[in-house]
C-alpha positions as CSV (number, residue, x, y, z in Angstrom):
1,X,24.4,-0.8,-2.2
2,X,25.3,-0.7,1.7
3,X,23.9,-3.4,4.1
4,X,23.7,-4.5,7.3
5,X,24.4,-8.0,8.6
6,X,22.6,-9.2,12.2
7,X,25.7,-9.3,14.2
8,X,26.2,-5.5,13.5
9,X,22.6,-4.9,14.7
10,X,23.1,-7.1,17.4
11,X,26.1,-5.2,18.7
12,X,24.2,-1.7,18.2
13,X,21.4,-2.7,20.3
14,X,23.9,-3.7,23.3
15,X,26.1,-0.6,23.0
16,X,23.9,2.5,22.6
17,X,20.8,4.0,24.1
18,X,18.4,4.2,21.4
19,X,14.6,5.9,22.2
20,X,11.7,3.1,22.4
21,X,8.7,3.7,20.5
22,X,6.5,5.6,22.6
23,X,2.5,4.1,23.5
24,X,1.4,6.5,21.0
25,X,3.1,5.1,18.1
26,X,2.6,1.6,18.9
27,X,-1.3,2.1,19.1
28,X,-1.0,4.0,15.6
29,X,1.5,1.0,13.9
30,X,-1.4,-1.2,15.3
31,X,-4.2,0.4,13.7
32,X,-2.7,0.6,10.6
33,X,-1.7,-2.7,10.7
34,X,-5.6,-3.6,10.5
35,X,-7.2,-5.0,7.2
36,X,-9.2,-2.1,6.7
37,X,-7.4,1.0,9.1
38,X,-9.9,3.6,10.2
39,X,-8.4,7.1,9.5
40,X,-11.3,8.7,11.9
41,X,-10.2,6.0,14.6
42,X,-6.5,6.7,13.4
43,X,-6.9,10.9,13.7
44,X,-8.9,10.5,17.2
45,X,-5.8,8.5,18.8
46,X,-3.6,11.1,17.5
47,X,-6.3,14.0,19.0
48,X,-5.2,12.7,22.4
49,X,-1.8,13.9,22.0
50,X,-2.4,17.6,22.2
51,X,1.1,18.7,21.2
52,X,1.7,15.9,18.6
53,X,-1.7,17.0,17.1
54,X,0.0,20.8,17.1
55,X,3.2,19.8,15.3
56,X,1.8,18.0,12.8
57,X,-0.7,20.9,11.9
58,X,2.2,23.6,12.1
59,X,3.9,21.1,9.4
60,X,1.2,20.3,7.2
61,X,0.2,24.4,7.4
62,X,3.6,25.4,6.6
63,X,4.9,27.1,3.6
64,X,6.7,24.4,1.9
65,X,3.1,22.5,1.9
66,X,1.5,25.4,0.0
67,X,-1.7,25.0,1.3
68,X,-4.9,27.0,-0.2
69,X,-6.2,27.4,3.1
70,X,-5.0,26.5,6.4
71,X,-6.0,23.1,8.7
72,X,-7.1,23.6,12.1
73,X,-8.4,20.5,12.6
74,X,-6.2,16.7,13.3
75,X,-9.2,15.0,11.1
76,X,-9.1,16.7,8.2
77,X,-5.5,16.7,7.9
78,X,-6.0,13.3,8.2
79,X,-8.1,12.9,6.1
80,X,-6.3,15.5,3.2
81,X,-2.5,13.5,3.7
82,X,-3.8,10.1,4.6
83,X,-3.3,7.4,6.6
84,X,0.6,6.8,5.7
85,X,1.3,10.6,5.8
86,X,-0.5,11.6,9.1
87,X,1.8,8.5,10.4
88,X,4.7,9.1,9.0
89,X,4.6,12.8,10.7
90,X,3.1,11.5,14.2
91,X,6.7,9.5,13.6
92,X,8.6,12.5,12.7
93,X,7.1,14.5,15.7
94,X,7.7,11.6,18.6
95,X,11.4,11.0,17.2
96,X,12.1,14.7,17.5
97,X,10.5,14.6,21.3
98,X,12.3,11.1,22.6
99,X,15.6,12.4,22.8
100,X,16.9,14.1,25.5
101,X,19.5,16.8,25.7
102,X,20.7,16.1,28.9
103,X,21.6,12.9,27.2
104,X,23.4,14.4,24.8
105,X,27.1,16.2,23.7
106,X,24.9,18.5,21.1
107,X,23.1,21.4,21.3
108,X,19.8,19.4,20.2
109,X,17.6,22.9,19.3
110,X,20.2,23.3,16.8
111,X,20.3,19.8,15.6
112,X,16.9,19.7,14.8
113,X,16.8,23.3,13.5
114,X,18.8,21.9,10.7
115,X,17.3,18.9,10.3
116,X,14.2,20.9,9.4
117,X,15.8,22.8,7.0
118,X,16.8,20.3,5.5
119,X,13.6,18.5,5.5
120,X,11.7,21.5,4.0
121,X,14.0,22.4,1.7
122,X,14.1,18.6,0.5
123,X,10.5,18.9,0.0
124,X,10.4,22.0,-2.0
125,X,13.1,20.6,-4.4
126,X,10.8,17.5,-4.7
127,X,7.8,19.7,-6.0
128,X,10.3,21.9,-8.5
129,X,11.7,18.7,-10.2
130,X,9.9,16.7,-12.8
131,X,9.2,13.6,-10.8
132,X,6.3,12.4,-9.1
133,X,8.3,11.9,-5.3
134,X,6.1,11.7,-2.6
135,X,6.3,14.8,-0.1
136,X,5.7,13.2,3.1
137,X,8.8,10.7,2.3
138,X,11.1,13.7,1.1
139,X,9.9,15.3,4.8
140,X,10.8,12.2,6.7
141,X,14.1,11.3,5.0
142,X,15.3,15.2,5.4
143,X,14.4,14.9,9.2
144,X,16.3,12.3,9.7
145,X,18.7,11.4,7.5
146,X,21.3,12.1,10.5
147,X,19.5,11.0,13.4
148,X,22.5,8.4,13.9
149,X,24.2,11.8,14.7
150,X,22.1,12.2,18.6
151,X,23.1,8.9,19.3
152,X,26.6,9.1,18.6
153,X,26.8,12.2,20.7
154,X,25.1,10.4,23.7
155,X,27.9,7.6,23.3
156,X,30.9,9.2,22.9
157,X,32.2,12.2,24.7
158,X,34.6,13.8,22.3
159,X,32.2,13.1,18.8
160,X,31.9,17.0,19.4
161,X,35.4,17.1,18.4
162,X,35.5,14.4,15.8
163,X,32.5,16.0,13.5
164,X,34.1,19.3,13.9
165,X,37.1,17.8,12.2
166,X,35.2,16.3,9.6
167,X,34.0,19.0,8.7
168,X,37.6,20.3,7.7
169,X,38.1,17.2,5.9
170,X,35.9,17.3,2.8
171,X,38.6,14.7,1.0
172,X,36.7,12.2,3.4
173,X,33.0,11.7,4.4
174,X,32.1,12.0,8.3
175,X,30.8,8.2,7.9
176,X,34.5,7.3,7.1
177,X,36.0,9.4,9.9
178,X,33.8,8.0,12.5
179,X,34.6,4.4,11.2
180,X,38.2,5.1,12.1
181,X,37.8,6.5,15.4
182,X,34.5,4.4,16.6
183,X,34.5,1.6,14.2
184,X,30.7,2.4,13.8
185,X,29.1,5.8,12.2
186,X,26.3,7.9,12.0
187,X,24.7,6.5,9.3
188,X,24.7,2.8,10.4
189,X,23.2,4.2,13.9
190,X,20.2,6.0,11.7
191,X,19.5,3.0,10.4
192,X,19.1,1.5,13.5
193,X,16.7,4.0,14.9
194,X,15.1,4.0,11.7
195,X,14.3,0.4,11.8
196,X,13.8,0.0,15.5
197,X,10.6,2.7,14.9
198,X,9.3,0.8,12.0
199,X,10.1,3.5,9.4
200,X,9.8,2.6,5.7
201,X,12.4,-0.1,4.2
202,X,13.4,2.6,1.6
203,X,13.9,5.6,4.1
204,X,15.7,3.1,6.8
205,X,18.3,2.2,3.2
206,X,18.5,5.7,2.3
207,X,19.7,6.9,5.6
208,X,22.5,4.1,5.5
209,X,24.0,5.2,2.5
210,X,23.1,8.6,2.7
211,X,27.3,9.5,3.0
212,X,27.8,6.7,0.2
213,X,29.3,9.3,-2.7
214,X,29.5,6.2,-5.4
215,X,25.4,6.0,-5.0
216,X,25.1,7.7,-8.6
217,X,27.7,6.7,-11.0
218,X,25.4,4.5,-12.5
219,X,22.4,6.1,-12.5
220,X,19.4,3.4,-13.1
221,X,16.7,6.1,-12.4
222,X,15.4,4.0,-9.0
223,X,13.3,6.0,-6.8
224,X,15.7,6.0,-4.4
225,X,18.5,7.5,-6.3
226,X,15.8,10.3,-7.1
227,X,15.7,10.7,-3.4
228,X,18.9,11.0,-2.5
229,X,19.9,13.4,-5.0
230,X,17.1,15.5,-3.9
231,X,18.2,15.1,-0.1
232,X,22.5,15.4,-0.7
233,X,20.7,19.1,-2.6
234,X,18.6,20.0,-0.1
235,X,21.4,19.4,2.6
236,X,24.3,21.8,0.2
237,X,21.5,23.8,0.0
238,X,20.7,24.6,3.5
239,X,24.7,24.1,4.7
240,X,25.1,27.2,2.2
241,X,22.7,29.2,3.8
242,X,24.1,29.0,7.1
243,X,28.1,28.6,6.3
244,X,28.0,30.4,2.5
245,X,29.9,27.3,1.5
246,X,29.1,24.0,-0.4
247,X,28.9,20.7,1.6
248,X,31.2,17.8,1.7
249,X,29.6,15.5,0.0
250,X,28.5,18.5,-3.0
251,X,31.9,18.4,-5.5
252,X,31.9,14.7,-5.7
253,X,28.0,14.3,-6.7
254,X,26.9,17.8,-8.2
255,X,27.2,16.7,-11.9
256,X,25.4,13.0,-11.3
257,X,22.8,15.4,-9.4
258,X,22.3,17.5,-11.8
259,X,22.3,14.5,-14.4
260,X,19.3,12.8,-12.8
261,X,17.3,15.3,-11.9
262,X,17.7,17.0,-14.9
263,X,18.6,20.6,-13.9
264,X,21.6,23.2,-14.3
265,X,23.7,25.4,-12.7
266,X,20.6,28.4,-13.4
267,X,18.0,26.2,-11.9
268,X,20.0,24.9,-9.0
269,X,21.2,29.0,-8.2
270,X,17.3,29.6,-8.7
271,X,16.1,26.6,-5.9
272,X,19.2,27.8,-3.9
273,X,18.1,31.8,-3.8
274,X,13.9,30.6,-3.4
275,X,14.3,28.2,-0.7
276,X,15.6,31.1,1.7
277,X,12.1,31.0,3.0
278,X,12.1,27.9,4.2
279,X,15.2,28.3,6.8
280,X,14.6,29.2,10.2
């Protein structure tokens, strides 16, 4: 498994502008750092965020959720996902918001278009597999698996140019390719941002080696490998619907995918033609 030693951290704090945690999260992490966390203290300080409260309402309302009936109301979604899930979208939400695109060499709409996709579509395979995998962590890990990717693009003028030829290169992973030409990557960046805001040790490991096509060949069944098949899906997934091609990464972990999760060609063509309502 990757890791990360303190001198690379070191050197990622001094050489790229990474978002701080906004006030809002930092009350949150410190309520829930309490003994006993309040969720109705926990839902009013996310109340006085009128457009965080409305993101994580359209979120929890949406499809993929499958909701009986629809929540109106910040408290009761609350109080329906609970404490770690009405944070971990409050986190999902203010991530989104903190970067800039005047900051940045990429159309960010777009970016985060995808990274939806992705994150719904990782969330629907989650339900339509046979293990138990949390929803809330399938969401987060879809949205931002490549948020390494905004922060590259605020570095480097010509990363523009350098993902556009990876993605010509399938014989190599972007992680690789930006090694060569940045000695960093994408990946390593995520998991920078990822730990900086205090995500989940398992989400900050899975977004390192989220490019790492040896993950599977020995499959241990470990939550996280259940994860990351479910994510390196959800991303061929949602890269056919938009390019009517497979991804990268697909031809050197389809079969260990399919292994794991228990599922063939039939039921990956079935997930592939059902989640067309989850792309925007």
């Amino acid at each position: 498994m990757l890791t990360i030693d303190d001198k690379v951290i070191a050197d990622i704090g001094r050489g790229f502008s990474v978002p701080a945690q906004p006030e809002l999260l930092l009350k949150l992490q410190s309520l829930m750092a309490e003994d006993d966390p309040d969720i109705n203290v926990i839902a009013d300080t996310i109340a006085q965020d009128v457009a965080v409260s409305a993101t994580v309402l359209k979120t929890i309302n949406s499809p993929v959720y499958g909701l009986a009936r629809s929540i109106a109301d910040i408290h009761k979604a609350a109080r329906y996902i609970g404490v770690n899930g009405i944070l971990s979208l409050v986190t999902n939400t203010l991530i989104k918001r903190s970067f800039k695109q005047n900051d940045c060499g990429i159309a960010l709409e777009e970016f985060w278009t995808n990274a939806s996709n992705i994150a719904n579509t990782n969330v629907f395979i989650g339900k339509s597999i046979k293990q138990p995998l949390s929803s809330d962590k399938l969401f987060s890990i879809g949205l931002f698996h490549d948020c390494g990717i905004p922060v590259m693009a605020m570095k480097y003028d010509d990363y523009t140019e350098t993902y556009e030829h990876a993605m010509k290169t399938p014989s190599e992973t972007l992680t690789s390719i930006e090694e060569s030409i940045y000695q960093v990557n994408h990946a390593t960046l995520g998991y920078y941002v990822a730990s900086s805001w205090r995500l989940p040790k398992d989400i900050c490991q899975l977004i390192l080696c989220h490019h790492d096509r040896t993950f599977l060949n020995i499959l241990t069944n470990q939550s996280e490998q259940y994860y990351f098949a479910t994510l390196k899906m959800a991303e061929n997934i949602v890269h056919n619907h938009k390019h009517f091609r497979d991804a990268s990464d697909w031809a050197y972990l389809q079969d260990s995918i399919f292994t794991l999760l228990d599922i063939d060609e039939e039921d990956y063509q079935d997930l592939l033609e059902d989640s067309a309502d989850f792309q925007d």
